[in-house]
C-alpha positions as CSV (number, residue, x, y, z in Angstrom):
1,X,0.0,0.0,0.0
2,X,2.5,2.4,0.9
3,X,4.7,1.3,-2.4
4,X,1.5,2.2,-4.4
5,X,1.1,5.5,-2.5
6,X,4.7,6.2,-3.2
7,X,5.0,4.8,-7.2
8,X,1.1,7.0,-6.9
9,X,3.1,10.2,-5.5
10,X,6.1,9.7,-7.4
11,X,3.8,9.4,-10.5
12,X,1.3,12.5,-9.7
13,X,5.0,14.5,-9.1
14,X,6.4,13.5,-12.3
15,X,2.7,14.5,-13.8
16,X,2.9,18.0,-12.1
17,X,6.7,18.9,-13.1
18,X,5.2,18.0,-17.2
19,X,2.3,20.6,-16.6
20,X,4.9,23.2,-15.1
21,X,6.4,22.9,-18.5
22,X,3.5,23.2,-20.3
23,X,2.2,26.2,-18.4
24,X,5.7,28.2,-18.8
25,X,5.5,27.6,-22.7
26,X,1.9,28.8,-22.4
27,X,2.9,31.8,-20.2
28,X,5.6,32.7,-22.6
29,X,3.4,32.1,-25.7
30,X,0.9,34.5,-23.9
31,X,3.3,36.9,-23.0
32,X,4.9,37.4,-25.9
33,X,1.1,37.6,-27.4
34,X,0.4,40.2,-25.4
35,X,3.6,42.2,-26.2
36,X,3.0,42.5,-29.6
37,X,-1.0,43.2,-29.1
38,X,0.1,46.2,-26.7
39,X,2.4,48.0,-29.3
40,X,0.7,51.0,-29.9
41,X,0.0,51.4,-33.6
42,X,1.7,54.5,-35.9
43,X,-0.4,57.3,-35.7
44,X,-0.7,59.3,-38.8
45,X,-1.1,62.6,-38.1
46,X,-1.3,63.8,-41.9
47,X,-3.0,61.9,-44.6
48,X,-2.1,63.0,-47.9
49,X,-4.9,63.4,-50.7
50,X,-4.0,63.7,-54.4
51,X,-5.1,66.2,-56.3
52,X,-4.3,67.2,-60.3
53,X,-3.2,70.9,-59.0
54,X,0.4,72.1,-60.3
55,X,2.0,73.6,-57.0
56,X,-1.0,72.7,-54.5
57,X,-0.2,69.8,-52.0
58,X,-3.4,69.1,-49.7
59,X,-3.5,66.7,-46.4
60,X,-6.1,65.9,-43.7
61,X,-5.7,66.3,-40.0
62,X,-8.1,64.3,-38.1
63,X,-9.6,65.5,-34.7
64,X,-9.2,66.4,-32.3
65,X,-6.9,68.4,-34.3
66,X,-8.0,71.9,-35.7
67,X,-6.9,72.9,-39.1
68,X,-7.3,76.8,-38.3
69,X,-5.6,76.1,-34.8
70,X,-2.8,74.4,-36.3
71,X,-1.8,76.5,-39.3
72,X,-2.2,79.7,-36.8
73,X,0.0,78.4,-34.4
74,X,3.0,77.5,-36.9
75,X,2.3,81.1,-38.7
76,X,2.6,82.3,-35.0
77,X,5.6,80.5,-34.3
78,X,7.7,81.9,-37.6
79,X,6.4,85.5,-37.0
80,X,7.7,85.6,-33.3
81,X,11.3,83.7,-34.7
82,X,10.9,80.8,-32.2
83,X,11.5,78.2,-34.6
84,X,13.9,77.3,-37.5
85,X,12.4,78.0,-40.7
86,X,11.8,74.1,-42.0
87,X,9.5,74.6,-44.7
88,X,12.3,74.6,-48.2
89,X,9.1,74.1,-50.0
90,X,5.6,75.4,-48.7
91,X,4.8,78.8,-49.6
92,X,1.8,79.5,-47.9
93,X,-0.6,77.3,-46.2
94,X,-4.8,77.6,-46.0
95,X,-6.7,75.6,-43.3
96,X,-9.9,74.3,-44.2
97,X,-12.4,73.7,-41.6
98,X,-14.4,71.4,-44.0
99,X,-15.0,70.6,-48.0
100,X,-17.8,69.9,-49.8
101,X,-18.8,70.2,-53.9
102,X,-18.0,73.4,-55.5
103,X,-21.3,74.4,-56.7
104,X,-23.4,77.4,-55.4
105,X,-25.6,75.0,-53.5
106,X,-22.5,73.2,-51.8
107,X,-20.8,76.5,-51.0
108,X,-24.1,77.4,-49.4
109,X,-24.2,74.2,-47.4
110,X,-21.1,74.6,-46.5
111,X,-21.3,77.9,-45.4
112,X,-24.2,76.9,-42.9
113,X,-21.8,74.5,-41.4
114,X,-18.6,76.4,-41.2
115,X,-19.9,79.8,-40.3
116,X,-22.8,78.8,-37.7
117,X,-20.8,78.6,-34.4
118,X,-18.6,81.9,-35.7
119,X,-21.7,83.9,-36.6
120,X,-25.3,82.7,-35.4
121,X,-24.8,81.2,-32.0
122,X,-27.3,83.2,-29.4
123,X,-23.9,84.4,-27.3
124,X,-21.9,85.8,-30.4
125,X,-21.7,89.4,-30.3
126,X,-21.5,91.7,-33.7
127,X,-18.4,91.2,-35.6
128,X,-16.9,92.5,-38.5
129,X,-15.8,90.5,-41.0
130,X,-14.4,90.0,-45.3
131,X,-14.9,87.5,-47.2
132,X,-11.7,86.2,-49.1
133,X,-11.9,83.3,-51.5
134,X,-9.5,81.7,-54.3
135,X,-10.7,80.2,-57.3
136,X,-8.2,78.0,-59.1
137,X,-8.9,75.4,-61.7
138,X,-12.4,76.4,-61.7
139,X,-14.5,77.8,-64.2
140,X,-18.4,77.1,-63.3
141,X,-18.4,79.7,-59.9
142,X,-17.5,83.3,-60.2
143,X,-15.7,85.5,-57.2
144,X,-18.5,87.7,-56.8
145,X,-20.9,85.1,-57.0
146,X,-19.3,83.1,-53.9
147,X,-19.2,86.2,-52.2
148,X,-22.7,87.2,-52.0
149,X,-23.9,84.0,-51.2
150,X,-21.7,83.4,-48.1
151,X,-22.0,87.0,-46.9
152,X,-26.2,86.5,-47.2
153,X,-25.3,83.5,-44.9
154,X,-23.5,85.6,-42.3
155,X,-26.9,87.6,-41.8
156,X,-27.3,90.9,-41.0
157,X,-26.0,91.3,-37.4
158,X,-22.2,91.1,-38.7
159,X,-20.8,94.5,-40.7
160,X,-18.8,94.2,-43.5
161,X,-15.1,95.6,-43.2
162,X,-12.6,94.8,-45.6
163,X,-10.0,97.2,-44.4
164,X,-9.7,95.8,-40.9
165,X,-11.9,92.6,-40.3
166,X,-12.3,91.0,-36.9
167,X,-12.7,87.9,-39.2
168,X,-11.9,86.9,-42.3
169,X,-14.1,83.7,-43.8
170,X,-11.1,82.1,-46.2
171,X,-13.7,79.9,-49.6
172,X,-11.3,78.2,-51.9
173,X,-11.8,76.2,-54.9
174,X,-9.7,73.8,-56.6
175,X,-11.5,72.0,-59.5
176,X,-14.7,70.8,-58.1
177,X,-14.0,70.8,-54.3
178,X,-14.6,74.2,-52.3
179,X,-13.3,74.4,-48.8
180,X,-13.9,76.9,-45.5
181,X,-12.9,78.1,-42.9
182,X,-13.4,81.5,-40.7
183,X,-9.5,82.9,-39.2
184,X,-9.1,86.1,-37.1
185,X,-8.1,89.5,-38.2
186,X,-4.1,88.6,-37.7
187,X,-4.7,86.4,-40.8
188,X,-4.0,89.6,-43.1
189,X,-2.4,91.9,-40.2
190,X,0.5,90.2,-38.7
191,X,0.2,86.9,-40.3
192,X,0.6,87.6,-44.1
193,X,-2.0,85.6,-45.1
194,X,-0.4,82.7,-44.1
195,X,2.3,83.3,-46.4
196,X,5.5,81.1,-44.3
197,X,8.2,82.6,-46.7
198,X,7.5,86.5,-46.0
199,X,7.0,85.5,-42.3
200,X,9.9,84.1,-41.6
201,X,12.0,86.6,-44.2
202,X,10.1,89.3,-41.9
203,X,11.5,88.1,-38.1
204,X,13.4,91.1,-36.3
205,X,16.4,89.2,-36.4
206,X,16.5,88.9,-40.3
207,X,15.9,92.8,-40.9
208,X,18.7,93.2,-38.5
209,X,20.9,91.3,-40.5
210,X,19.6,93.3,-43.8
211,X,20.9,96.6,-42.1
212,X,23.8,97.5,-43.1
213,X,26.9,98.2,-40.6
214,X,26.7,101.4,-39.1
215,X,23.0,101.9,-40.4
216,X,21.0,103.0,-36.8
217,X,17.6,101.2,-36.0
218,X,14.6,103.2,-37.1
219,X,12.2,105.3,-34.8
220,X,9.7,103.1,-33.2
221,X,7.0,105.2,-34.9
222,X,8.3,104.9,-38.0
223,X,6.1,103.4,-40.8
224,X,7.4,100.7,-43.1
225,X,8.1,101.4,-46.6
């Protein structure tokens, strides 16, 4: 009996140390599973869409990204001269807050989407504003024509003021896609529309350089040429 109970123990031992192996393989099976599950996967931040446009190079952000936030903070950034200049190729860059067909009736959908949090919410107080669009590739809409219809969409409780807008509502078409989006006024007063190259070529520390030696820095009030 106690030979049985021994060859018994000795058996269920040698049983146990087999399902030790078994369960480290399966640990290190699972482990290893779980390690490559848990990888976090490449986020593309910028998804580039293909358009026939000579010169034109469009990508999508996704949110919570926000197109006007993002190109106003990089136009920002080379107007103060806190960053290197990193952009050999971009000229100037346009955010679009959405896109949809352009034709009058997409431009005026459109402009119902983009412009209703800027303009009609109950809390929004009376703004000035200009309307600014680019046509390129695009022969069916005229420049006036998109104006009116988006400015008849901004309703009468915002004034027209093309001199000095607190916004500026950016329409461009390429081909048969119009996008939109609504900037503030430093779009065409400190930003240059956006334009990276004049912003950058316009830091304090480049017109320094441009001075020649000797030359004194001009009056404080003094207007550019």
């Amino acid at each position: 009996m106690k030979r049985n109970e021994a060859k018994g123990e000795a058996t269920a031992r040698d049983d146990d140390d087999g399902d030790d192996d078994d369960d480290e393989v399966d640990i290190e099976a699972a482990i290893k599973s779980e390690l490559k599950d848990a990888k976090a996967p490449q986020i593309q931040i910028f998804k580039t869409v293909r358009i026939d446009i000579a010169c034109v190079l469009f990508f999508k952000v996704d949110p919570p990204m926000d197109p006007v936030a993002l190109v106003q903070r990089i136009c920002e950034d080379a107007a103060a001269g806190t960053v290197t200049k990193q952009t050999r190729h971009i000229n100037r860059l346009t955010p679009m807050t959405a896109i949809g067909k352009a034709t009058i009736e997409g431009v005026a959908k459109l402009a119902e989407k983009v412009l209703s949090p800027v303009f009609h919410d109950e809390n929004v107080e009376s703004k000035t504003f200009a309307i600014r669009p680019t046509i390129r590739n695009h022969n069916v809409l005229k420049r006036q024509e998109v104006i009116e219809k988006v400015a008849n969409l901004v309703g009468d409780k915002h004034r027209v003021d093309l001199s000095k807008p607190e916004l500026v509502i950016l329409v461009d078409i390429y081909t048969n896609t119009c996008g939109m989006s609504v900037v503030d006024g430093s779009f065409e007063k400190n930003l240059k529309r956006f334009n990276l190259n004049e912003l950058y070529d316009n830091k304090p520390d480049q017109k320094s350089k441009q001075r020649g030696p000797g030359q004194a820095e001009p009056p404080v009030d003094a207007k550019p040429e």
